[in-house]
Rosetta silent file (secondary structure, phi, psi, omega in degrees, C-alpha in Angstrom):
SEQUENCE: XXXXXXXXXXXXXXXXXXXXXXXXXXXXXXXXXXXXXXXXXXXXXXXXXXXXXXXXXXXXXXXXXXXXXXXXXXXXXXXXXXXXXXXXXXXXXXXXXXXXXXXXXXXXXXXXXXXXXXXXXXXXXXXXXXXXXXXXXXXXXXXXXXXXXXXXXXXXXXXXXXXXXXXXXXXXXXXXXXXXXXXXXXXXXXXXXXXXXXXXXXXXXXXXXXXXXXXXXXXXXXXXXXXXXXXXXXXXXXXXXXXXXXXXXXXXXXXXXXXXXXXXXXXXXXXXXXXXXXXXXXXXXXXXXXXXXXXXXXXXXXXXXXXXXXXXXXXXXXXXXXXXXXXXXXXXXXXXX
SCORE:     score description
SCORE:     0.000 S_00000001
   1 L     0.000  129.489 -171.907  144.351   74.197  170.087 S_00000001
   2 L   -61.139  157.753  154.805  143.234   77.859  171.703 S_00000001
   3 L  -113.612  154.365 -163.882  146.397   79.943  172.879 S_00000001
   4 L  -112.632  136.262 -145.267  147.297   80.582  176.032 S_00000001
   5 L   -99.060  135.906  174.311  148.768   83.287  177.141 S_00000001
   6 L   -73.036  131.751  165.955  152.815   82.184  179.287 S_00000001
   7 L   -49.209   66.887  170.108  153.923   83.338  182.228 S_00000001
   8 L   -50.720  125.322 -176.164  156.429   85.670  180.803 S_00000001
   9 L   -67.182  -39.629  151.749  159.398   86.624  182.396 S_00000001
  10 L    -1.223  -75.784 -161.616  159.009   90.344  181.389 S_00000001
  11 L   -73.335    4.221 -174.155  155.486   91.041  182.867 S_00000001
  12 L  -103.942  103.479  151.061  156.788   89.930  186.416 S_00000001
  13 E   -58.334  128.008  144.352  156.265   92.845  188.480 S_00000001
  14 E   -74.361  139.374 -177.380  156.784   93.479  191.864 S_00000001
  15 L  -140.120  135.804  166.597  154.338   95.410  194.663 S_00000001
  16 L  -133.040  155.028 -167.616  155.049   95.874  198.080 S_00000001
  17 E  -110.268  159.825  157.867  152.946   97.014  201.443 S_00000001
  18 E   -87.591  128.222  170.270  154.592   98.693  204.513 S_00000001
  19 L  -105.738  122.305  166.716  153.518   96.340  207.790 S_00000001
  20 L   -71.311  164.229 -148.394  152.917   97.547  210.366 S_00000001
  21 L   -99.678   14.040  169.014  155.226   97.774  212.984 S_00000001
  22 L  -114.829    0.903 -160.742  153.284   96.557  215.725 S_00000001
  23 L  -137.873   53.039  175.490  151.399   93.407  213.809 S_00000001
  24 L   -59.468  122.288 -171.866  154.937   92.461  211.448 S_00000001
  25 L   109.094   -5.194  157.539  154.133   89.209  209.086 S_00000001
  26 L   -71.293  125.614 -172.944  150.384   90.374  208.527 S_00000001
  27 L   -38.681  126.829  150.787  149.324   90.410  205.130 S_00000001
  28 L  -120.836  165.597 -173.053  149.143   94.451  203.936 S_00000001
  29 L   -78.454  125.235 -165.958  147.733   95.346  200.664 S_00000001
  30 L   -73.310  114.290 -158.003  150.492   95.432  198.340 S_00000001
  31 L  -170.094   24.062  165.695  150.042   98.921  196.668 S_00000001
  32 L  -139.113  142.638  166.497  153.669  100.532  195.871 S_00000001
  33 L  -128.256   83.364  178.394  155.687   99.586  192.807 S_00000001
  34 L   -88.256  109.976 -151.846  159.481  100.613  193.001 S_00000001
  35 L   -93.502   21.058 -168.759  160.435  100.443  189.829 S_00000001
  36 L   -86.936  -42.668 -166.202  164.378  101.183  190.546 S_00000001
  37 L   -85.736  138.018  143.634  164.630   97.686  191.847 S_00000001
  38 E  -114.837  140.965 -172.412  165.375   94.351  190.098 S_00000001
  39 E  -115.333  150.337  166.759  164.282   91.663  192.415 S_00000001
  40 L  -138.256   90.023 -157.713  165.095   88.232  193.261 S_00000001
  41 L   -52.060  143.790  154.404  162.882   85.992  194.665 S_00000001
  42 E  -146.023  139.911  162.277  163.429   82.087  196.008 S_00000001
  43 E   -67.273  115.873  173.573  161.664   79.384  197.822 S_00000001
  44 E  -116.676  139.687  171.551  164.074   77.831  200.393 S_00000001
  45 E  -141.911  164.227 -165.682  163.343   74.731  202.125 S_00000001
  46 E  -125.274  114.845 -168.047  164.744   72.021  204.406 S_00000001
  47 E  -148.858  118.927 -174.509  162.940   69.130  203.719 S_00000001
  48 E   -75.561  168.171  165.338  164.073   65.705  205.300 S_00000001
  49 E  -133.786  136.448  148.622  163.730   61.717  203.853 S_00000001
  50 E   -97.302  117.634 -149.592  163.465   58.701  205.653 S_00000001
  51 L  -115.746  140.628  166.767  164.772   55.413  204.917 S_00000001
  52 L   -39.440  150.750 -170.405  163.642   51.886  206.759 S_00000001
  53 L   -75.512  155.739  178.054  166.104   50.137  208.318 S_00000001
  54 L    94.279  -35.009 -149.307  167.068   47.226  205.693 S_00000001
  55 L  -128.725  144.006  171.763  166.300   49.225  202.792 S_00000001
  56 L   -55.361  -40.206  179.122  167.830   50.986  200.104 S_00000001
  57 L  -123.758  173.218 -179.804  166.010   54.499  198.908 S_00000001
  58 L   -84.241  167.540  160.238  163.654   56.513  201.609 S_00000001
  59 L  -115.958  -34.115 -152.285  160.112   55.970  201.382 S_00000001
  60 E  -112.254   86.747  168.171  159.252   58.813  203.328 S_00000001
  61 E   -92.047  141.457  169.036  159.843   62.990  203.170 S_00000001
  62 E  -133.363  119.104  179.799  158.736   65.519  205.185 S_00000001
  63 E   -61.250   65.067  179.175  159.112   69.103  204.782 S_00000001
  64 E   -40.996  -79.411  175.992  160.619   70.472  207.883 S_00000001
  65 E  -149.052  134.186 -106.044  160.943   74.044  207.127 S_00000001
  66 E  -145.271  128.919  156.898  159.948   76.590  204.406 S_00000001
  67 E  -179.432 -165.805 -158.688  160.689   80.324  203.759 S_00000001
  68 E  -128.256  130.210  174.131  162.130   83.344  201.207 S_00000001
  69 E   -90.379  135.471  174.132  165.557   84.203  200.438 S_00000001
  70 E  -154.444  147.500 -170.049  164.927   87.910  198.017 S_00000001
  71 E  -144.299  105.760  132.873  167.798   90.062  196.701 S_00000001
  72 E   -51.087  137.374  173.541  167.494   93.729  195.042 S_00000001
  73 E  -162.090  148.896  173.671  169.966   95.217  192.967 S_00000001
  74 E   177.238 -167.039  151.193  170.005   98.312  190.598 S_00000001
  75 E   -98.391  150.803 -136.439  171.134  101.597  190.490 S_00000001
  76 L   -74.945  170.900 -169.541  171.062  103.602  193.319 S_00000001
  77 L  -162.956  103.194  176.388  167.736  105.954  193.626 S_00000001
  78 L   -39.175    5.005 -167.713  166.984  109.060  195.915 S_00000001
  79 L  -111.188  -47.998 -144.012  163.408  107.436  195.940 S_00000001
  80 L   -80.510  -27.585 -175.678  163.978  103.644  196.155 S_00000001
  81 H   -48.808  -55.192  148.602  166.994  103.852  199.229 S_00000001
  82 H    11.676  -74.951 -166.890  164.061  105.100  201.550 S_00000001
  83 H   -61.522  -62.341  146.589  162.377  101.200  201.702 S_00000001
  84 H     5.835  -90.092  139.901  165.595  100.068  202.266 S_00000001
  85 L   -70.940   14.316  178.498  167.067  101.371  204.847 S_00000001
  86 L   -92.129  -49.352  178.248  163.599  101.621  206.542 S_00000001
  87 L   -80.931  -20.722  175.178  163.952   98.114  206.478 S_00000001
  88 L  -107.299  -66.065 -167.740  167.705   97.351  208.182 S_00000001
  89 L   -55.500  -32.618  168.338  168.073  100.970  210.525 S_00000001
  90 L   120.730  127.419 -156.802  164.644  100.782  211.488 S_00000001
  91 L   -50.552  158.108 -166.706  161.028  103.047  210.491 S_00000001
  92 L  -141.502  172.188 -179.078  161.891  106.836  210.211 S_00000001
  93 L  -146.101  105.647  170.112  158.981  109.152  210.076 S_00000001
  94 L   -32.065  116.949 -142.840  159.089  111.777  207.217 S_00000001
  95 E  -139.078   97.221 -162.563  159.552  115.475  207.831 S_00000001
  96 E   -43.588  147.342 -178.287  158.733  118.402  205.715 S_00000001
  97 L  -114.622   79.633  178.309  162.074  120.366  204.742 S_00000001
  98 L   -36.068  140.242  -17.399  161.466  123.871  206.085 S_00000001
  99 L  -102.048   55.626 -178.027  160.335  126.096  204.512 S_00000001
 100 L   -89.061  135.216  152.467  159.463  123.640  201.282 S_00000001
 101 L   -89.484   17.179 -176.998  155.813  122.244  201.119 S_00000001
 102 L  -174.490   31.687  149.941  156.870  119.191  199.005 S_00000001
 103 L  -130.382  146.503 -170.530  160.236  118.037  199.745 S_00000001
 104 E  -128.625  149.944  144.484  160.561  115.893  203.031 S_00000001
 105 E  -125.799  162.937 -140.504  163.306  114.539  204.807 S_00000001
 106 E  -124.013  108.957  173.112  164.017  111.121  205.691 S_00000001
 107 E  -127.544  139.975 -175.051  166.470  110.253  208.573 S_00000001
 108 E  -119.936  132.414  155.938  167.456  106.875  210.197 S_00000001
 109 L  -110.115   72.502  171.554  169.786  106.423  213.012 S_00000001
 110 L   -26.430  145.361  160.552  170.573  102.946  214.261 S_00000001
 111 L   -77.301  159.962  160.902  170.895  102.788  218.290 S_00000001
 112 L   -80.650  -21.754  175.071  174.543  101.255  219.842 S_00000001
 113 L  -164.683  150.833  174.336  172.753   99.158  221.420 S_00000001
 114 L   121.366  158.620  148.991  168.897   97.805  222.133 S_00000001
 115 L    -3.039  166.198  146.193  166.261   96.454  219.829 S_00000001
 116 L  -142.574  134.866  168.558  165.375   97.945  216.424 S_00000001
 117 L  -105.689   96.611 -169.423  162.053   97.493  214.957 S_00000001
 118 L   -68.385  159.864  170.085  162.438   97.227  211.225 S_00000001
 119 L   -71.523  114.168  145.738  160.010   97.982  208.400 S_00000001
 120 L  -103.689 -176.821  175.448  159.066   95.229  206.993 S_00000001
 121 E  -157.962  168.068 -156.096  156.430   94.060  203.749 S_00000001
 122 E  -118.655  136.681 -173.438  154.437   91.806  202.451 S_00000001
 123 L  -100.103  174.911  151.948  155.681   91.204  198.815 S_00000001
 124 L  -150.596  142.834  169.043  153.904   90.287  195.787 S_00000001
 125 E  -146.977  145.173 -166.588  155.538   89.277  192.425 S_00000001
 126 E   155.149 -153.956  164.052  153.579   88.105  189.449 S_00000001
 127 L  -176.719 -158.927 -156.674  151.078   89.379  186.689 S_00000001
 128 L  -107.580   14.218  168.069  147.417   88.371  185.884 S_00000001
 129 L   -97.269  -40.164 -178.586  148.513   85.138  184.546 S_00000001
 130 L  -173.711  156.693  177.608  149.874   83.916  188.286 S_00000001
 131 E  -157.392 -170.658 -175.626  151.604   85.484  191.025 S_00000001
 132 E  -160.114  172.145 -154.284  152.660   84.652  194.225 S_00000001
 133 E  -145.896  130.030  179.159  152.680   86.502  197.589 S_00000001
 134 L  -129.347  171.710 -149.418  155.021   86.490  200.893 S_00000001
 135 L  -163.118  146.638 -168.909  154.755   88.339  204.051 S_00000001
 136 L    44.592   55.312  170.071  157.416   89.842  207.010 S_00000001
 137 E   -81.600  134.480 -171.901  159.957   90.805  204.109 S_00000001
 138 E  -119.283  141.790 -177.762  162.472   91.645  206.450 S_00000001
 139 E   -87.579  127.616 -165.092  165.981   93.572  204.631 S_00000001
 140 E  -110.327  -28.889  174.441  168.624   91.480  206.442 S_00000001
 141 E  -150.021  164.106 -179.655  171.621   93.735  204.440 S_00000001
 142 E  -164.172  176.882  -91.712  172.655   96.439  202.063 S_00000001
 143 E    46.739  179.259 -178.782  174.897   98.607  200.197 S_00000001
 144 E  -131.896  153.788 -177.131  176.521  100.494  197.519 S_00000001
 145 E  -146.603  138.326 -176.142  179.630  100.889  195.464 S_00000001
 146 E  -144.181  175.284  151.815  180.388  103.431  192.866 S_00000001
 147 E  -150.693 -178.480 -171.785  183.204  105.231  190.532 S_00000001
 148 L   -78.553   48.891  177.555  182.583  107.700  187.992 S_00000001
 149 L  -143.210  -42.582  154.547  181.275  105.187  185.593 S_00000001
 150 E  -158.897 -172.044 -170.001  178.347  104.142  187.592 S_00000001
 151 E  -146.828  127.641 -165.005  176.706  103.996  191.253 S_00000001
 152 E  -139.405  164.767 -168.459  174.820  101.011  192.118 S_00000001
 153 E  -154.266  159.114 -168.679  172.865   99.265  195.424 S_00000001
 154 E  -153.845  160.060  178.779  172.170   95.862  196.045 S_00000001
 155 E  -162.485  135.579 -168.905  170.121   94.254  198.917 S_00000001
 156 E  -124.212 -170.537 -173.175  168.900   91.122  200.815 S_00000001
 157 E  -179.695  165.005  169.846  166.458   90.002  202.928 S_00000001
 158 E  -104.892  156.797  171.017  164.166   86.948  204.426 S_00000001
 159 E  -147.809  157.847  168.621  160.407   86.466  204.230 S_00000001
 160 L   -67.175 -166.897 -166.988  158.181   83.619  205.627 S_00000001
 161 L   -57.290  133.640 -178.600  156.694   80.652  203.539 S_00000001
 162 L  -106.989  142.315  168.751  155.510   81.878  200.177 S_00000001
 163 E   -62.042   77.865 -159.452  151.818   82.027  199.161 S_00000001
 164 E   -95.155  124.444  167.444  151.332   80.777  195.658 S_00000001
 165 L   115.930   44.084  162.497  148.341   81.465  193.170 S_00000001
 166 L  -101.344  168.610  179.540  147.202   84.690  194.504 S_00000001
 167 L  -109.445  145.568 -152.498  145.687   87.569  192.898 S_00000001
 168 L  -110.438  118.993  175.920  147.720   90.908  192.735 S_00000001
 169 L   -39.433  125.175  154.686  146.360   94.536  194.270 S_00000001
 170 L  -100.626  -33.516 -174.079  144.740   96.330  191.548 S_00000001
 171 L  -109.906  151.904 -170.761  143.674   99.226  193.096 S_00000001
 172 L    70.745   15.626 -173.834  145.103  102.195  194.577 S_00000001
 173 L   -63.395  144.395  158.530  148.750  101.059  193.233 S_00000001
 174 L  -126.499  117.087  156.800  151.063  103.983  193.287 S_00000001
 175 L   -33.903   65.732 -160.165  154.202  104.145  191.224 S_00000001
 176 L   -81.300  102.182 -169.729  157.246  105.215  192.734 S_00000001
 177 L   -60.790  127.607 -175.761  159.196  106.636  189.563 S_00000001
 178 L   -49.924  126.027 -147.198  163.372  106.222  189.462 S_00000001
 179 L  -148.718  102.579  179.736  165.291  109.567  190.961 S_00000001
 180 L  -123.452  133.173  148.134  168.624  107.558  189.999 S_00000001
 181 L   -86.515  137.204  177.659  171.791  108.831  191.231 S_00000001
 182 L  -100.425  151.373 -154.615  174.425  109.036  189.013 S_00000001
 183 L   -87.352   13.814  175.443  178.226  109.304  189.833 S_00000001
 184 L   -98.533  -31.773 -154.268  178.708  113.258  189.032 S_00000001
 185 L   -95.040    7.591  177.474  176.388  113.962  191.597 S_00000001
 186 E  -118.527  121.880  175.179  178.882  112.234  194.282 S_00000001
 187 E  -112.791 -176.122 -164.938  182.018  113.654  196.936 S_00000001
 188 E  -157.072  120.614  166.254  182.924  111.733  199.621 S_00000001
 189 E  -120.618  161.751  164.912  184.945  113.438  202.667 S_00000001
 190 E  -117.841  119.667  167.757  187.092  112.417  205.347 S_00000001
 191 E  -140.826 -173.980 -168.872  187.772  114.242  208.374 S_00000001
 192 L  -119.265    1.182  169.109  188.747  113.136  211.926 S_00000001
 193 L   -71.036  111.724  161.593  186.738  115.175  213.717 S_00000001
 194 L   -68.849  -19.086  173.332  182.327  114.247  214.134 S_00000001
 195 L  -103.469   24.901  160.970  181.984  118.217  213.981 S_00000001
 196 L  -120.190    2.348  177.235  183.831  118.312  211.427 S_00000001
 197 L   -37.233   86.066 -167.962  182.313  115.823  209.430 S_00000001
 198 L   119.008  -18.778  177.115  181.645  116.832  205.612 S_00000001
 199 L   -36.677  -53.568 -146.759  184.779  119.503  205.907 S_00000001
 200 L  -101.951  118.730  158.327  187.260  117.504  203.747 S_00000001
 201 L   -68.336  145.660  168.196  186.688  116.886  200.609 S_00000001
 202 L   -91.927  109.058  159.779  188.670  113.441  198.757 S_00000001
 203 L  -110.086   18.671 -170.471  189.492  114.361  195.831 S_00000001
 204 L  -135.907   52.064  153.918  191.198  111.840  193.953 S_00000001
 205 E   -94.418  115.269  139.192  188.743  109.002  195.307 S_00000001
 206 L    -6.986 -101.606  144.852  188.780  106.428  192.914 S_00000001
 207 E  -110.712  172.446  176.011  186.031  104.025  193.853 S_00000001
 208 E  -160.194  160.309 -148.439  184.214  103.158  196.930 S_00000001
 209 E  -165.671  102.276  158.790  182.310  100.073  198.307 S_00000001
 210 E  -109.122  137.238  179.976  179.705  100.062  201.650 S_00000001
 211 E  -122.136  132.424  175.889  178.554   96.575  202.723 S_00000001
 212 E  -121.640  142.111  146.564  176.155   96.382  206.155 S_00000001
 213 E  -177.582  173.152  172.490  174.778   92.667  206.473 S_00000001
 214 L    77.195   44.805 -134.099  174.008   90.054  209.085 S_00000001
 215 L  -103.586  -72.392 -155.574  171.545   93.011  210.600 S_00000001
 216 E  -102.985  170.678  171.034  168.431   90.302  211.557 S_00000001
 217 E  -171.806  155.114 -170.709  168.366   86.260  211.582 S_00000001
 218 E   -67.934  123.656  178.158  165.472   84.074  211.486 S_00000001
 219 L  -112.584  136.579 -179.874  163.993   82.267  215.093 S_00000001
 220 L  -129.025  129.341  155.384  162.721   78.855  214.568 S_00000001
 221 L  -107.205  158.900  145.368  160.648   76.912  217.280 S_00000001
 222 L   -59.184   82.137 -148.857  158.882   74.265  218.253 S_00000001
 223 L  -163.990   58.672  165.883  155.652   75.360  217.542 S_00000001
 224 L     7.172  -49.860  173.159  153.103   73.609  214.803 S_00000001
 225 L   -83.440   -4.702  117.137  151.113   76.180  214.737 S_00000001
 226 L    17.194   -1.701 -140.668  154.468   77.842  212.746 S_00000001
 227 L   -52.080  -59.841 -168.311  154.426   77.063  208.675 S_00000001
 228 L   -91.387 -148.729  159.999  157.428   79.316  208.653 S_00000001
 229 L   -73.790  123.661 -170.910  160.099   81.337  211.390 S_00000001
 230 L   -64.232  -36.163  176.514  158.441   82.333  213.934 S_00000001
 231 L  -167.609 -175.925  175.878  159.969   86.035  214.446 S_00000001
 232 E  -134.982  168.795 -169.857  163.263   87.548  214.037 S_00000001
 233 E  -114.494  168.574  140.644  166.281   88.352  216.499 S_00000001
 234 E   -33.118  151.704  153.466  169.083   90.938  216.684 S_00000001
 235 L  -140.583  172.255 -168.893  172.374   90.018  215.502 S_00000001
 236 L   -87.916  121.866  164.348  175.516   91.506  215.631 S_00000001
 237 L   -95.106  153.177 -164.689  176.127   93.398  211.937 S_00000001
 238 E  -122.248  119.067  166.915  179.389   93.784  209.840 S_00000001
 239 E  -106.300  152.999  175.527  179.485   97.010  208.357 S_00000001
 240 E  -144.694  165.842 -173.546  182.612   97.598  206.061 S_00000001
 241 E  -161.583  125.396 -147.875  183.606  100.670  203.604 S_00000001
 242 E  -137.166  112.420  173.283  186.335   99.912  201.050 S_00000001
 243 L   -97.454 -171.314 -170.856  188.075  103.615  199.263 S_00000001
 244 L  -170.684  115.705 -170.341  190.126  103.515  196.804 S_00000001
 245 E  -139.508  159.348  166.672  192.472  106.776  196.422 S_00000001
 246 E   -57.529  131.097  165.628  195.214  108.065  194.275 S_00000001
 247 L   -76.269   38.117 -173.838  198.598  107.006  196.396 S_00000001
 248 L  -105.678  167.285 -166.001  199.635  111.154  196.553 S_00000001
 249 H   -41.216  -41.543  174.119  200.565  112.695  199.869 S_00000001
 250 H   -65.531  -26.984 -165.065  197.048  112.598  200.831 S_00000001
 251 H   -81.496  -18.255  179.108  195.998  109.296  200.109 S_00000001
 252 H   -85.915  -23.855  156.332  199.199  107.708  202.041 S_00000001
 253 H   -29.809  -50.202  174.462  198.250  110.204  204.669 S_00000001
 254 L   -61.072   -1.006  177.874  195.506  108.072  205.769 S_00000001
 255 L   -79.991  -28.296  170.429  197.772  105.467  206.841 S_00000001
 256 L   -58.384   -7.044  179.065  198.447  107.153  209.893 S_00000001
 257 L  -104.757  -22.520  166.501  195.008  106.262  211.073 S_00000001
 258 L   -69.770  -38.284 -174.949  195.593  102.816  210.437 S_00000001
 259 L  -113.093   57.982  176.853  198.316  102.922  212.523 S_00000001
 260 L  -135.382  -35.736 -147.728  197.334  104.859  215.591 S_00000001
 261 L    69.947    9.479  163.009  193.678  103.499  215.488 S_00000001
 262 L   -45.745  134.133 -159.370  191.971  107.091  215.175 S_00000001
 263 L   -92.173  171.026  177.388  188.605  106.868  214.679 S_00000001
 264 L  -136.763 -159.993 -179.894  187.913  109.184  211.297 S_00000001
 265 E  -157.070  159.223 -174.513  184.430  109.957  210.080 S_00000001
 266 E  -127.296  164.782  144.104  182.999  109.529  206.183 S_00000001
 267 E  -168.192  133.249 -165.326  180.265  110.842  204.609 S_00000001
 268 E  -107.878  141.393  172.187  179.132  109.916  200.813 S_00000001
 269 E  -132.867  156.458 -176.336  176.859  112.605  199.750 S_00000001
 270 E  -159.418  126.652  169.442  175.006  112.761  196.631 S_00000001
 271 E  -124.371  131.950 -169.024  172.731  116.110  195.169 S_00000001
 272 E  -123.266 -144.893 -169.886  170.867  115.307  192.584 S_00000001
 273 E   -45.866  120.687  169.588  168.042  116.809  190.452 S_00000001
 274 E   -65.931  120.091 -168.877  166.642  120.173  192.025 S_00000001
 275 E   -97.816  -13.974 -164.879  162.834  119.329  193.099 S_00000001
 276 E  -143.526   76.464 -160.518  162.413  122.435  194.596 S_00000001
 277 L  -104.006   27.577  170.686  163.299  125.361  192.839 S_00000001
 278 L   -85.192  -49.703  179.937  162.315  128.373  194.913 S_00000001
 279 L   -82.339    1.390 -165.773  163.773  126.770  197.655 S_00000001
 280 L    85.022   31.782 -165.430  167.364  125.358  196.268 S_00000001
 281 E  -122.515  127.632 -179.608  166.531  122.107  197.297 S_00000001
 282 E  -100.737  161.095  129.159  167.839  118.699  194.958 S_00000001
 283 E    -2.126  131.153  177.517  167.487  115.215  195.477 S_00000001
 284 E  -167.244  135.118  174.346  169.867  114.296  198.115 S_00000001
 285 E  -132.831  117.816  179.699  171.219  110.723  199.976 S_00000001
 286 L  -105.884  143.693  124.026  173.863  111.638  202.999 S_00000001
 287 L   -90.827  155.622  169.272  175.653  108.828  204.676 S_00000001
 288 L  -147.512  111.042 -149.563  177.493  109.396  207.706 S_00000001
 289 E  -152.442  102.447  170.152  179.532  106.879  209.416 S_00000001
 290 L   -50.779  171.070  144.507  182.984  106.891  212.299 S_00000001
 291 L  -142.898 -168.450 -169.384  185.235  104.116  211.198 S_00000001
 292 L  -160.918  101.426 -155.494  188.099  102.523  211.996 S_00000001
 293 E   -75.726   97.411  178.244  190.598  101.937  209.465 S_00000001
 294 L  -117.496   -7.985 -178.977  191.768   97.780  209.801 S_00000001
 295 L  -124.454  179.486 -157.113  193.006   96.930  206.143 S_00000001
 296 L  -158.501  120.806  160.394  195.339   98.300  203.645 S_00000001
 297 L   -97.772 -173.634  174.816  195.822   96.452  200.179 S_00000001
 298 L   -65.429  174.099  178.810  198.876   96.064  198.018 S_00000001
 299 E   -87.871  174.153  176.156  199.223   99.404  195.701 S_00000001
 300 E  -148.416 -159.392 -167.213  197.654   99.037  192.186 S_00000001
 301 E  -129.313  112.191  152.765  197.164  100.593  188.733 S_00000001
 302 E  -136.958  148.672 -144.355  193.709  102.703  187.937 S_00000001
 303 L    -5.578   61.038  136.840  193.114  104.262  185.079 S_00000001
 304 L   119.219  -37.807  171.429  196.611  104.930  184.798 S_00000001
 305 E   -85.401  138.501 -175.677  197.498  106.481  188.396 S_00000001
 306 E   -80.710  148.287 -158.583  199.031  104.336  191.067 S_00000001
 307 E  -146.403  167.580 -170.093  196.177  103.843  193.907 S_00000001
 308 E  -166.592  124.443 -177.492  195.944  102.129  197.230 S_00000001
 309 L  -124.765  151.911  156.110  192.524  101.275  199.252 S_00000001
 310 L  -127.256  152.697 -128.854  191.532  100.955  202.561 S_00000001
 311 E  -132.096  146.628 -171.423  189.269   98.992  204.227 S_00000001
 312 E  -145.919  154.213  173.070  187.360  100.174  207.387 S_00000001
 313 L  -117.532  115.882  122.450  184.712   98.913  210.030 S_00000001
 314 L    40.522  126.065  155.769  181.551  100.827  211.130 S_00000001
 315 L  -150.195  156.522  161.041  182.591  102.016  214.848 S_00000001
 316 L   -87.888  173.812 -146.813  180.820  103.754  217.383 S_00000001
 317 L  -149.250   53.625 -153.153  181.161  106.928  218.283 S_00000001
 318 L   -60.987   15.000 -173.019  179.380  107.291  222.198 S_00000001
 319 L  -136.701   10.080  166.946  180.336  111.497  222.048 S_00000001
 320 L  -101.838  119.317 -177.319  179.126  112.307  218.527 S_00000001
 321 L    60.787 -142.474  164.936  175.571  113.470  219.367 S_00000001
 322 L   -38.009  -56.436  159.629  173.548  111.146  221.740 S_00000001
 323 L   163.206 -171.758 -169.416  176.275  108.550  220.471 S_00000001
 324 L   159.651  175.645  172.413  175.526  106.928  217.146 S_00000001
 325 L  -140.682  -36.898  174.098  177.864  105.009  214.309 S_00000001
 326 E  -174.752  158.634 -167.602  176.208  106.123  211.233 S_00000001
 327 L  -157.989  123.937  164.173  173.018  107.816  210.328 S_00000001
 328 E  -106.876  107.369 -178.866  171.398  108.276  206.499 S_00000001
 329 E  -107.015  142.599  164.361  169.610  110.864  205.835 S_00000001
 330 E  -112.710  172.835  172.542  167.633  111.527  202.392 S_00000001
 331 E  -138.936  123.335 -157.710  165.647  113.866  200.742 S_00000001
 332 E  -145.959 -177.902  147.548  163.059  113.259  198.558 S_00000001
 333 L   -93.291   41.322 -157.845  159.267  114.119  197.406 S_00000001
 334 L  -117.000  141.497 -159.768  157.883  111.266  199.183 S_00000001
 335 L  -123.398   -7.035  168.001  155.618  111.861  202.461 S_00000001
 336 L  -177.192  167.729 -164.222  155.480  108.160  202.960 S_00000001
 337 L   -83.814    0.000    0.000  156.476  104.693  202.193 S_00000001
């Protein structure tokens, strides 16, 4: 009997296209491979049976409605965040970082209120034994959590009906190679102030934990012509940011914000590898976010110091700039997605 070569879990690669943002859910030629990501694909379906009146088992099924559940996770990556948040905050457009010729920067600002038009892509996962192919991957959530032991990102998202038995872009692929942040390259301040924003250093934070999700949802119609969701809507998103601090005068300090309701402002920063060395310029992923301080836990024991976290929601902030709630900016060598 000849051998045949198995669909090995190994060899299953992922490639993804940027869609554009006027024709989202059109097939684009799959032609980036970010290799920072592990991904995880599923077929979900709703698929009814029907049984005769009288009778015991159905005789009948019909497959009512079809589409892709996908999840990322890895460690976090000054390259790979980019797609990402491109995909829940909405396309950014890449901006040389004066006066460097080869480092750009990349900033997204959600609106308080109105539409967002997200990035989405057309997926591919597979290898030259079989593959399979989906379209309008939309990032529905995201975030990261780190301590000085590691720093990691995780992400989901929907796609329409998937497309099986396809052939995989060969040409013109480009590689985007892992820029991983690591947890020396991260402070985290608190001040209460937005122009003061980046002032205060923490310095006995522990851990830390941002969750965004529930960004996008799916619209289903009555409509035939349909195999999948027809588009997607707004929803209201739950952003949340979980410290974790040494329980010294500062860290109990912050309770005072819980209980006044004072809005306070974060920002996780990370500098990483210098890419640019004429100009000074590293690797770099800024969050910036108001909050609102609504939880507390009991105190606890890490590594050895008594600690205490608090738990905060995302708030706007209609007098910091234009208004805003949080804005990411990166820096990278990447001129597009």
């Amino acid at each position: 009997m000849p051998w045949t070569a198995e669909r090995t879990t190994v060899n299953q690669k992922v490639q993804i296209g940027a869609e554009a943002t006027t024709d989202l859910g059109v097939a684009m030629t799959c032609n980036r491979i970010i290799e920072c990501f592990t991904w995880s694909i599923g077929i979900k379906t709703d698929a009814q049976t029907f049984r005769g009146t009288g009778r015991k088992y159905p005789a009948v099924q019909e497959l009512n409605r079809e589409w892709v559940e996908f999840s990322i996770d890895g460690n976090f990556d000054y390259n790979g965040i980019i797609y990402v948040v491109a995909g829940v905050f909405g396309n950014a457009t890449a901006a040389l970082h004066a006066p460097s010729s080869t480092v750009y920067d990349w900033i997204f600002t959600p609106p308080l209120t109105g539409s967002i038009v997200p990035r989405t892509y057309t997926i591919e996962q597979g290898d030259s034994i079989r593959a399979h192919r989906c379209t309008y991957g939309l990032f529905t959530g995201w975030g990261y959590k780190g301590n000085r032991n590691d720093f990691t990102m995780s992400a989901k998202g929907i796609a329409k009906n998937l497309t099986d038995g396809v052939t995989m872009n060969a040409a013109g692929v480009t590689v985007i190679a892992p820029a991983p942040v690591v947890s020396k390259h991260v402070n985290v301040y608190l001040d209460t102030t937005s122009g003061g924003i980046g002032g205060t250093l923490v310095t006995r934070m522990l851990s830390i934990d941002f969750s965004g999700d529930g960004y996008y949802g799916p619209l289903w119609t009555l409509n035939r012509a349909n195999a999948s969701w027809a588009a997607h809507v707004d929803l209201v998103p739950k952003n949340t940011f979980k410290m974790l601090v040494e329980a010294d005068a500062t860290g109990m300090g912050y309770l005072a914000h819980l209980q006044s309701g004072a809005t306070v402002y974060l920002r996780v920063d990370a500098a990483g590898t210098t890419i640019d060395v004429p100009n000074s310029l590293t690797q770099l992923f800024r969050h910036d976010f108001a909050a609102k301080i609504v939880n507390v836990s009991e105190f606890k024991d890490d590594q050895g110091v008594y600690a205490i976290e608090y738990e905060m929601e995302v708030a706007e902030d209609t007098a910091w700039g234009s208004g805003k709630a949080q804005t990411v900016t990166v820096q990278n060598l990447l001129a597009t997605l």
